[in-house]
DRENNUKE-77412 format. One record per residue: residue number from 1; residue in one letter; x, y, z of N, C-alpha, C, O in turn. Coordinates in nm, 4 decimals, padded with zeros to 6 digits. Layout:
REM residues N
- NUM,a,X,Y,Z,X,Y,Z,X,Y,Z,X,Y,Z .
...
REM end
This chain:
REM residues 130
- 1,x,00.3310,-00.1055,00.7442,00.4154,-00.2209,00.7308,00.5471,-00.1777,00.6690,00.5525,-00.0943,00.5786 .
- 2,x,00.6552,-00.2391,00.7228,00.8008,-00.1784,00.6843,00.8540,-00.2872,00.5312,00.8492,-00.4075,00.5056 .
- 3,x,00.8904,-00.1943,00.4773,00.9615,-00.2795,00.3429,01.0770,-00.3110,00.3885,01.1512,-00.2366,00.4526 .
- 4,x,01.1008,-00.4420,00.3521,01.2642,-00.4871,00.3662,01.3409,-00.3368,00.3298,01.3168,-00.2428,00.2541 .
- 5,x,01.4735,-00.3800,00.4544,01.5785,-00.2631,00.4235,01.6499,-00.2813,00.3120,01.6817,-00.1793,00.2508 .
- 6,x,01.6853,-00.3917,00.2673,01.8315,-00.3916,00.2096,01.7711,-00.3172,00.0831,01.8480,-00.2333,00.0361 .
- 7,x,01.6456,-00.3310,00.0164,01.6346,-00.2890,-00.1447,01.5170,-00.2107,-00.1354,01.4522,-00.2424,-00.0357 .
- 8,x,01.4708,-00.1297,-00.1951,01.3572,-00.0109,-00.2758,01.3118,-00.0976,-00.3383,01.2057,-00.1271,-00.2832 .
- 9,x,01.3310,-00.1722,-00.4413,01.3115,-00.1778,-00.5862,01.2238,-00.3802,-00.5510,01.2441,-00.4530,-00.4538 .
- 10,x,01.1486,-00.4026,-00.6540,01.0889,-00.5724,-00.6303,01.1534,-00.6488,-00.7328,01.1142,-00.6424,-00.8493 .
- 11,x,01.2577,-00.7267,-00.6945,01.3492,-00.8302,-00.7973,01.2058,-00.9227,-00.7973,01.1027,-00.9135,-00.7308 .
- 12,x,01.2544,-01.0259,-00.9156,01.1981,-01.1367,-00.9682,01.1549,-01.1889,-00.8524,01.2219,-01.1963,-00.7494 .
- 13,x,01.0086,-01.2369,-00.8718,00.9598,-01.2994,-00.7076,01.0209,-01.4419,-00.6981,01.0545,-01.5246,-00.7829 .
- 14,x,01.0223,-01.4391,-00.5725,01.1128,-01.5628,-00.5134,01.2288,-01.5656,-00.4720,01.2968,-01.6636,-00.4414 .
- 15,x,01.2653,-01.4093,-00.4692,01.4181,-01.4430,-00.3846,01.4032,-01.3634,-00.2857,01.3002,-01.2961,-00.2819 .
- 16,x,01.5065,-01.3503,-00.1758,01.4892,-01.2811,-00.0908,01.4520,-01.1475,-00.0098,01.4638,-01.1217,00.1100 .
- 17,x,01.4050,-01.0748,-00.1126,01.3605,-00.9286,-00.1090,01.2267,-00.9861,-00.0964,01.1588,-00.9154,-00.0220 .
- 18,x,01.1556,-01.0995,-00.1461,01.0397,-01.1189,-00.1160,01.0306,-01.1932,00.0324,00.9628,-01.1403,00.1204 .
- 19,x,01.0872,-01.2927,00.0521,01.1119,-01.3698,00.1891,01.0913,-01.2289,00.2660,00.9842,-01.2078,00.3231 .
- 20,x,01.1774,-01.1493,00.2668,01.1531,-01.0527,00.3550,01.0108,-00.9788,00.3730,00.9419,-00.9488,00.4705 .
- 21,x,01.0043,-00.9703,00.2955,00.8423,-00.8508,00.2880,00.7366,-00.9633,00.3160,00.6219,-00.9193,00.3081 .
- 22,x,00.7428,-01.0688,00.3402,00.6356,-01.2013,00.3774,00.6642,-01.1878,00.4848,00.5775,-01.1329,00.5529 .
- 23,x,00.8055,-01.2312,00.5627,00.8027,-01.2736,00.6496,00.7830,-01.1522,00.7513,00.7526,-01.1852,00.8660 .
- 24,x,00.7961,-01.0187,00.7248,00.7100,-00.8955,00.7978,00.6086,-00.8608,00.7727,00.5591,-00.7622,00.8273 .
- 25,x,00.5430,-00.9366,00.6760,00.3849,-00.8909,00.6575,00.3425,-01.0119,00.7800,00.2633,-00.9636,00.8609 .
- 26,x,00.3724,-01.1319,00.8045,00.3774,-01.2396,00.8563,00.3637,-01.1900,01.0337,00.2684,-01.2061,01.1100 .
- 27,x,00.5209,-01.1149,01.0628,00.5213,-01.0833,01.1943,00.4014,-01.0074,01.2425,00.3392,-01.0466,01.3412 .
- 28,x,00.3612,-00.8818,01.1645,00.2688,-00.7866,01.1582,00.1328,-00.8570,01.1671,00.0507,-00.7988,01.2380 .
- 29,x,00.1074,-00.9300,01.1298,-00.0119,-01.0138,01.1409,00.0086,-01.0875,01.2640,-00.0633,-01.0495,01.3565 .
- 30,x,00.0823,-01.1763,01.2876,00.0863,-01.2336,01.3791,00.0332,-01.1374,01.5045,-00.0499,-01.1781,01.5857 .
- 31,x,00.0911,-01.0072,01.5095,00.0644,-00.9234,01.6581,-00.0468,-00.8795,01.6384,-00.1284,-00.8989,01.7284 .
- 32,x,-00.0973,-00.7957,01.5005,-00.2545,-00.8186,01.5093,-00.3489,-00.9608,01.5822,-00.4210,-00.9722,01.6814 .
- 33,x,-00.3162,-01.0271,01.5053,-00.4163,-01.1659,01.5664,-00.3559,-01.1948,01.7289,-00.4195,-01.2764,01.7957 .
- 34,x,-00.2639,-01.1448,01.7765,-00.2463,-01.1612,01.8995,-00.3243,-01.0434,02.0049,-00.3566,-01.0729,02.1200 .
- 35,x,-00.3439,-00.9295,01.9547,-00.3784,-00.8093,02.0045,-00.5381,-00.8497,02.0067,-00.6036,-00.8609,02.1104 .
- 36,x,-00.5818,-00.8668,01.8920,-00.7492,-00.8969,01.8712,-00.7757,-00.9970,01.9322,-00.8975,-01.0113,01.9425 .
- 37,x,-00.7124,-01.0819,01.9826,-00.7001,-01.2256,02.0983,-00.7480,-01.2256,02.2173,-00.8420,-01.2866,02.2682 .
- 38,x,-00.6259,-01.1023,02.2821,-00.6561,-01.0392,02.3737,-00.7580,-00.9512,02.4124,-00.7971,-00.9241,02.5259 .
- 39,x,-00.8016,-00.9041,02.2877,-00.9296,-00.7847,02.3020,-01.0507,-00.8430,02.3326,-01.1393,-00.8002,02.4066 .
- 40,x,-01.0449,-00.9644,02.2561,-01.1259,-01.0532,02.2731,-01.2043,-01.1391,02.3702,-01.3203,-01.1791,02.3792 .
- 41,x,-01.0865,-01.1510,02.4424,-01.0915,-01.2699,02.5534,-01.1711,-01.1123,02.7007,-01.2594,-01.1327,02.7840 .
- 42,x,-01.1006,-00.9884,02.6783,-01.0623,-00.8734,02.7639,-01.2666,-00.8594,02.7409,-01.3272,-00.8605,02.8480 .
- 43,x,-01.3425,-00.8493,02.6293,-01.4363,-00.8436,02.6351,-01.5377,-00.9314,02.6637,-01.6427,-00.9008,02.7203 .
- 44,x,-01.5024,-01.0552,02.6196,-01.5807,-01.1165,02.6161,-01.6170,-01.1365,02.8014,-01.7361,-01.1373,02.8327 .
- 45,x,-01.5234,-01.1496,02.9001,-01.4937,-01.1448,03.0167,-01.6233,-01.0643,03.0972,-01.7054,-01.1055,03.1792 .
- 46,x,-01.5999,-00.9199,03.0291,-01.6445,-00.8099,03.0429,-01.8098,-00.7801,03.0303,-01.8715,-00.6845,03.0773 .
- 47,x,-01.8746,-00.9230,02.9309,-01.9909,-00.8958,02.8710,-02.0443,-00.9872,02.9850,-01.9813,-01.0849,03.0256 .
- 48,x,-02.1881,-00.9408,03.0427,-02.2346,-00.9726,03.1133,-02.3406,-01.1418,03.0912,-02.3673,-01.2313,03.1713 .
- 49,x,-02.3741,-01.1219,02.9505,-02.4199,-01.2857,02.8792,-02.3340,-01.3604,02.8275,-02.3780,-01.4564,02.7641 .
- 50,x,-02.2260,-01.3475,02.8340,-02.1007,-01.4005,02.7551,-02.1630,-01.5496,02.8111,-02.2099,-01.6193,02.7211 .
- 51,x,-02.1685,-01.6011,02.9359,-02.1641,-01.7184,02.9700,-02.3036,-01.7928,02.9321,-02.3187,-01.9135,02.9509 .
- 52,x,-02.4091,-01.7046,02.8739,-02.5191,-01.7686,02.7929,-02.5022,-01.8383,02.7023,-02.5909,-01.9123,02.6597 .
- 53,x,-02.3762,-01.8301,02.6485,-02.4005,-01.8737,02.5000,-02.4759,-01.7324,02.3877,-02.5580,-01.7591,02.3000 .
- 54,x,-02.4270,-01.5901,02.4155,-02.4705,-01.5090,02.3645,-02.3521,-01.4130,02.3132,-02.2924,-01.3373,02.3898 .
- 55,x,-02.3308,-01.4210,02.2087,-02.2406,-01.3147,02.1833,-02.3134,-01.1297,02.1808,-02.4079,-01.1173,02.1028 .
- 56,x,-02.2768,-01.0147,02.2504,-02.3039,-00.9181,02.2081,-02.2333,-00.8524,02.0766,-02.1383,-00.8992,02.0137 .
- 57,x,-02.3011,-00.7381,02.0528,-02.2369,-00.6504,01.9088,-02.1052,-00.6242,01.9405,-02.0243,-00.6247,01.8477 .
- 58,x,-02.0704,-00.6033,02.0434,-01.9201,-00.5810,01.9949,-01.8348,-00.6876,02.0445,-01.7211,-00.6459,02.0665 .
- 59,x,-01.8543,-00.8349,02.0746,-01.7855,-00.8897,02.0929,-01.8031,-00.9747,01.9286,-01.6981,-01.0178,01.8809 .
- 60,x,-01.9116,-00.9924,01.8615,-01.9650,-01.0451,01.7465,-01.8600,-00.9921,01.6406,-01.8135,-01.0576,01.5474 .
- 61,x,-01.8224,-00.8177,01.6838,-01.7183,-00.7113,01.5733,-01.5714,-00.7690,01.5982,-01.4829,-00.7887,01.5150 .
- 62,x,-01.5705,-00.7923,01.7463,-01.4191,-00.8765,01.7735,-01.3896,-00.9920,01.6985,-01.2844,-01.0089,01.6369 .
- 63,x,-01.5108,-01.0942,01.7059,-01.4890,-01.1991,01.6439,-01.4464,-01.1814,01.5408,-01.3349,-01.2324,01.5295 .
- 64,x,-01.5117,-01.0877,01.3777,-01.5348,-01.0723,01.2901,-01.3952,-01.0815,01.2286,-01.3300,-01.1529,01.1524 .
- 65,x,-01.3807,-00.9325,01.3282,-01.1778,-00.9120,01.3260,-01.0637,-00.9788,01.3358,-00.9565,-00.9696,01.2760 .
- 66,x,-01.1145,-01.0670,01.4443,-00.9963,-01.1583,01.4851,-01.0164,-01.3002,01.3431,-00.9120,-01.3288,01.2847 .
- 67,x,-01.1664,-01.3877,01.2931,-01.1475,-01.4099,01.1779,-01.0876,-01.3433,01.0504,-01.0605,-01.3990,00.9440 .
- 68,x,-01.0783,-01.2605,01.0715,-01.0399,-01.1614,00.9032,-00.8743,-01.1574,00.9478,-00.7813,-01.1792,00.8702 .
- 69,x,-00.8639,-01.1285,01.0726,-00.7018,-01.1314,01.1009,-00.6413,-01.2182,01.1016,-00.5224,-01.1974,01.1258 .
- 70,x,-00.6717,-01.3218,01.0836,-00.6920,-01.5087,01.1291,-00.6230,-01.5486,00.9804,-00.5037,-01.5725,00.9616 .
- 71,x,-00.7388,-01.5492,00.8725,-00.7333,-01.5626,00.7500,-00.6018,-01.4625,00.6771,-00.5136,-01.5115,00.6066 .
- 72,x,-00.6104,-01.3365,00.7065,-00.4734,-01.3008,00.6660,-00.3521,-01.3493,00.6594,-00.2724,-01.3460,00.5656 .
- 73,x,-00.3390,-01.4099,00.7997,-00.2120,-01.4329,00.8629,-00.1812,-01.6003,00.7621,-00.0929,-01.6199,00.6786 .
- 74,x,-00.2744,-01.6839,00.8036,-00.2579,-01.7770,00.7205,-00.2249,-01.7499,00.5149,-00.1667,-01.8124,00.4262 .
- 75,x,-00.2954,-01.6350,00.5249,-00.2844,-01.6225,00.3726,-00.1419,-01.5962,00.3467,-00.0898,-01.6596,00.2550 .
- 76,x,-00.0668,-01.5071,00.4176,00.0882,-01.4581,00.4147,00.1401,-01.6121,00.4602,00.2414,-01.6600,00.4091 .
- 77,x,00.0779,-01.6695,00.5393,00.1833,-01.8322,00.5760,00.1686,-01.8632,00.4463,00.2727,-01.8772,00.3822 .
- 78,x,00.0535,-01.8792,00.3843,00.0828,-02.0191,00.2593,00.1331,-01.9478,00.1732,00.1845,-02.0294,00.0966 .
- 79,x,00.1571,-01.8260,00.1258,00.2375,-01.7753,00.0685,00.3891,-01.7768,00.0689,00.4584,-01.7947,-00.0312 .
- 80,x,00.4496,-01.7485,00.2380,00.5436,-01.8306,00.2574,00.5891,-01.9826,00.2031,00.6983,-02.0286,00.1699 .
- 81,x,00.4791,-02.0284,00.2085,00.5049,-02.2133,00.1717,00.5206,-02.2377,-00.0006,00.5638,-02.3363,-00.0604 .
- 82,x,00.4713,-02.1163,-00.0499,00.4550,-02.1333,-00.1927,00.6058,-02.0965,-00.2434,00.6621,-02.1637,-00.3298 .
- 83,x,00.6818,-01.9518,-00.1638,00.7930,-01.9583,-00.1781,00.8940,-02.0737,-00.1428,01.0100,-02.0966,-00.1768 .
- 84,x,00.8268,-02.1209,-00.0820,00.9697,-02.2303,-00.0058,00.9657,-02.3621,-00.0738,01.0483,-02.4504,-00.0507 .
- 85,x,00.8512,-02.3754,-00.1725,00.8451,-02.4799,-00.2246,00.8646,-02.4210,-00.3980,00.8325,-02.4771,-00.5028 .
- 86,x,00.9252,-02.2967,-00.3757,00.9467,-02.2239,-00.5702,00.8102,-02.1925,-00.6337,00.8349,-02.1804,-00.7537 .
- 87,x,00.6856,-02.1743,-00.6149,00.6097,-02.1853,-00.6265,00.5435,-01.9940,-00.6436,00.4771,-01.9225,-00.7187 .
- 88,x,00.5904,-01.9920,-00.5654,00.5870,-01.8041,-00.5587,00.6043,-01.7260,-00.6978,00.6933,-01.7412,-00.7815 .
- 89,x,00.4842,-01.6294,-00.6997,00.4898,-01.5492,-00.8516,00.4356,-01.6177,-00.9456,00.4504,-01.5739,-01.0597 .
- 90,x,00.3508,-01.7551,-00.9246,00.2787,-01.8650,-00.9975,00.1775,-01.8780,-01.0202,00.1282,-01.9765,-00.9652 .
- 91,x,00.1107,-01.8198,-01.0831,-00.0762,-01.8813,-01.0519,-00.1182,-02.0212,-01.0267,-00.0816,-02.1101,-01.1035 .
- 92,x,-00.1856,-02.0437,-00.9338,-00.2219,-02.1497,-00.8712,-00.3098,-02.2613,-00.9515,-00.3216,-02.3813,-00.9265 .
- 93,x,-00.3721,-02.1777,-01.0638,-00.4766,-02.2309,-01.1310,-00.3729,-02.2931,-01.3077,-00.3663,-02.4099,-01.3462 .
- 94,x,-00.3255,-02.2021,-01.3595,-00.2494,-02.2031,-01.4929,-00.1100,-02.2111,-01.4882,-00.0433,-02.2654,-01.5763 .
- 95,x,-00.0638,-02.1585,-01.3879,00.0858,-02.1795,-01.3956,00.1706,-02.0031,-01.4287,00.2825,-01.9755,-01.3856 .
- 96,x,00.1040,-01.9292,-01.4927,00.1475,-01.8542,-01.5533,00.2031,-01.7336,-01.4465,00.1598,-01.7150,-01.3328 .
- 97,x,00.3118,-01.6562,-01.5150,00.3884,-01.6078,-01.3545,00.2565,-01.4871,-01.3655,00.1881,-01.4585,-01.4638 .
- 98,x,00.2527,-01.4393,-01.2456,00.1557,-01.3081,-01.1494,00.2440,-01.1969,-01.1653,00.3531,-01.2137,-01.1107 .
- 99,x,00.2264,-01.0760,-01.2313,00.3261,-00.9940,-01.2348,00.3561,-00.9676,-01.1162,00.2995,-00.9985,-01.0113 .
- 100,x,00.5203,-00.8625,-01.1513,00.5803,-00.8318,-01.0387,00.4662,-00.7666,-00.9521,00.4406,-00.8271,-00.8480 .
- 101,x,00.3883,-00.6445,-00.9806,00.3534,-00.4883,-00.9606,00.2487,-00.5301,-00.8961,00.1990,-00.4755,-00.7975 .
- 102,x,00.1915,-00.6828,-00.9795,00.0328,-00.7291,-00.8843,00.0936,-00.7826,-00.7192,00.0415,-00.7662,-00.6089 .
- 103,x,00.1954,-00.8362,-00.7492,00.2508,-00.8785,-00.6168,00.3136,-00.7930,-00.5061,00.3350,-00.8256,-00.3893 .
- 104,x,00.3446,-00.6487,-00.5827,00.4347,-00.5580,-00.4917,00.2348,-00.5126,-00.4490,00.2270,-00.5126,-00.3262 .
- 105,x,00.1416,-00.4904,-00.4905,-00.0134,-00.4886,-00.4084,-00.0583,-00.5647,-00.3814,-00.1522,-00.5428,-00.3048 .
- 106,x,-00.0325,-00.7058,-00.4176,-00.1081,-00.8145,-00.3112,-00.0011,-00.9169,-00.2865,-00.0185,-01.0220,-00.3482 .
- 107,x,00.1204,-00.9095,-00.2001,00.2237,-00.9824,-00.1777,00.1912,-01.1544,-00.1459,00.2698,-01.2487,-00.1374 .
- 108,x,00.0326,-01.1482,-00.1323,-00.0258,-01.3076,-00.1242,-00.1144,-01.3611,-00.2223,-00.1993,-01.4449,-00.1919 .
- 109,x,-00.0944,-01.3014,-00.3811,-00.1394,-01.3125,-00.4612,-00.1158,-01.4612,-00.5237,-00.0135,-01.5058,-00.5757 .
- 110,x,-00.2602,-01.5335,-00.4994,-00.2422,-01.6673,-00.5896,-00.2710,-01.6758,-00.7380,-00.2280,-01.7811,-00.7851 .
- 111,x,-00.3302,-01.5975,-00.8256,-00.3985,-01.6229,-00.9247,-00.3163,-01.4968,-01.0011,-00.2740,-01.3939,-00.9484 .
- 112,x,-00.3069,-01.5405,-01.1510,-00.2771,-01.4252,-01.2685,-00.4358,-01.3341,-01.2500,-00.5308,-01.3666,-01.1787 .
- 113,x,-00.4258,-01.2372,-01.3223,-00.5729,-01.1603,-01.3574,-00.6797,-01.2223,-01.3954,-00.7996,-01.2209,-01.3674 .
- 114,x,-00.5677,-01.3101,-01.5077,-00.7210,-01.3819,-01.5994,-00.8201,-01.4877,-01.5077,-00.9432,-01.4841,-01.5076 .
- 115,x,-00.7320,-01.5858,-01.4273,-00.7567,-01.7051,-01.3495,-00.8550,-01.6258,-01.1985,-00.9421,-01.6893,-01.1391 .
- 116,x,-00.8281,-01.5282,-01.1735,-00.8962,-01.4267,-01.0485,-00.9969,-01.4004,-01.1103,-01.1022,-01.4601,-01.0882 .
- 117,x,-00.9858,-01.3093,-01.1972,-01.1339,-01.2391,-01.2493,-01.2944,-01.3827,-01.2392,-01.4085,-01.3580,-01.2001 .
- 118,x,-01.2442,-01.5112,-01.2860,-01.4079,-01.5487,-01.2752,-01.4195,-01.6382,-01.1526,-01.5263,-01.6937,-01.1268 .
- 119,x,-01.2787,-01.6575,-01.0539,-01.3336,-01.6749,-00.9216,-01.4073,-01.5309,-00.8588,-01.5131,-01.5542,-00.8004 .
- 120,x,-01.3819,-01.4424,-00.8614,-01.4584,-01.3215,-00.8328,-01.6043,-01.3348,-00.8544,-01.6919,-01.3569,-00.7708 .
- 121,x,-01.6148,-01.3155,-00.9947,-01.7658,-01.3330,-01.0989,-01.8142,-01.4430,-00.9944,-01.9110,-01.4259,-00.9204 .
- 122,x,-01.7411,-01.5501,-00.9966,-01.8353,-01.6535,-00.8900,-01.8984,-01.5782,-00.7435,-02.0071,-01.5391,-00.7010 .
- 123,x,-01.7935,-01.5840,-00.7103,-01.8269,-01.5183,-00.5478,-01.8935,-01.4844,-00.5572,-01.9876,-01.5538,-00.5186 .
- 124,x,-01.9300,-01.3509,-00.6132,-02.0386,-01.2663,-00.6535,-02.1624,-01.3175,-00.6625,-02.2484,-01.2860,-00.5803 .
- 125,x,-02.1922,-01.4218,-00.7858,-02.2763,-01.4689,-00.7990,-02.3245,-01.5317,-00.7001,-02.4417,-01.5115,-00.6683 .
- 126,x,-02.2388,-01.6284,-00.6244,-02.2942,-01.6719,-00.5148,-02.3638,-01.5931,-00.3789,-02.4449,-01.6407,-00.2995 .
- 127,x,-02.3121,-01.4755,-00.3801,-02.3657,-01.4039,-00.3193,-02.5283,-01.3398,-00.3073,-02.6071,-01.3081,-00.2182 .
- 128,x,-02.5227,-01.3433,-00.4567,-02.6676,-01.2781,-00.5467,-02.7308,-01.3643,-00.5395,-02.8206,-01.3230,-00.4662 .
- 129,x,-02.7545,-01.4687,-00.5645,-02.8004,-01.6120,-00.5031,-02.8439,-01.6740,-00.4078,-02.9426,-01.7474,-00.4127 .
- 130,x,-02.7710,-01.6508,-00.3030,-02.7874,-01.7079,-00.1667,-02.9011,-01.6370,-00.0730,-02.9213,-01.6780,00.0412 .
REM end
């Protein structure tokens, strides 16, 4: 994925050095989920039970992909929306800004550390659970 040209360096989130690096994490996704679309449709075609109502293993791995690519893409949109509404660099839960450095590694970061860490612990748990 290409970093905005104009700057190296991550100013205060919410101005345009970030717009940029969204809105190409954004494009980049977009052609993934368009590519896995196609792969998709190219196999599923291809699979001889497709019209059972049967997914095979590797059309099941397409799916998987094209959800996970799915969810990305939206995750970089509402991130977009969080900037456009000032909202960007905010934790979703407390308010408190998300450092720069967490955001220059997860540019769709909703949560500070503290507010992440026990949605995690949950997940988890729910996992161990289920």
């Amino acid at each position: 994925m290409k970093q905005p040209a104009s700057e190296t360096t991550s100013p205060v989130p919410g101005g345009p050095w970030w717009r940029a690096l969204l809105e190409a994490r954004w494009r980049d996704r977009l052609q993934a989920v368009t590519e896995l679309s196609v792969e998709f449709h190219d196999v599923a075609a291809a699979a001889p039970d497709a019209g059972a109502g049967r997914a095979t293993p590797a059309l099941q791995r397409i799916m998987q992909r094209v959800a996970s690519a799915r969810r990305a893409l939206a995750d970089t949109d509402e991130a977009l929306a969080r900037l456009a509404a000032g909202r960007y660099g905010r934790c979703e839960s407390c308010a408190a800004p998300i450092p720069a450095r967490t955001l220059r590694a997860d540019p769709e970061a909703r949560y500070c550390a503290r507010c992440a860490e026990p949605a995690v612990v949950r997940r988890d748990l729910s996992l161990v659970t289920a």
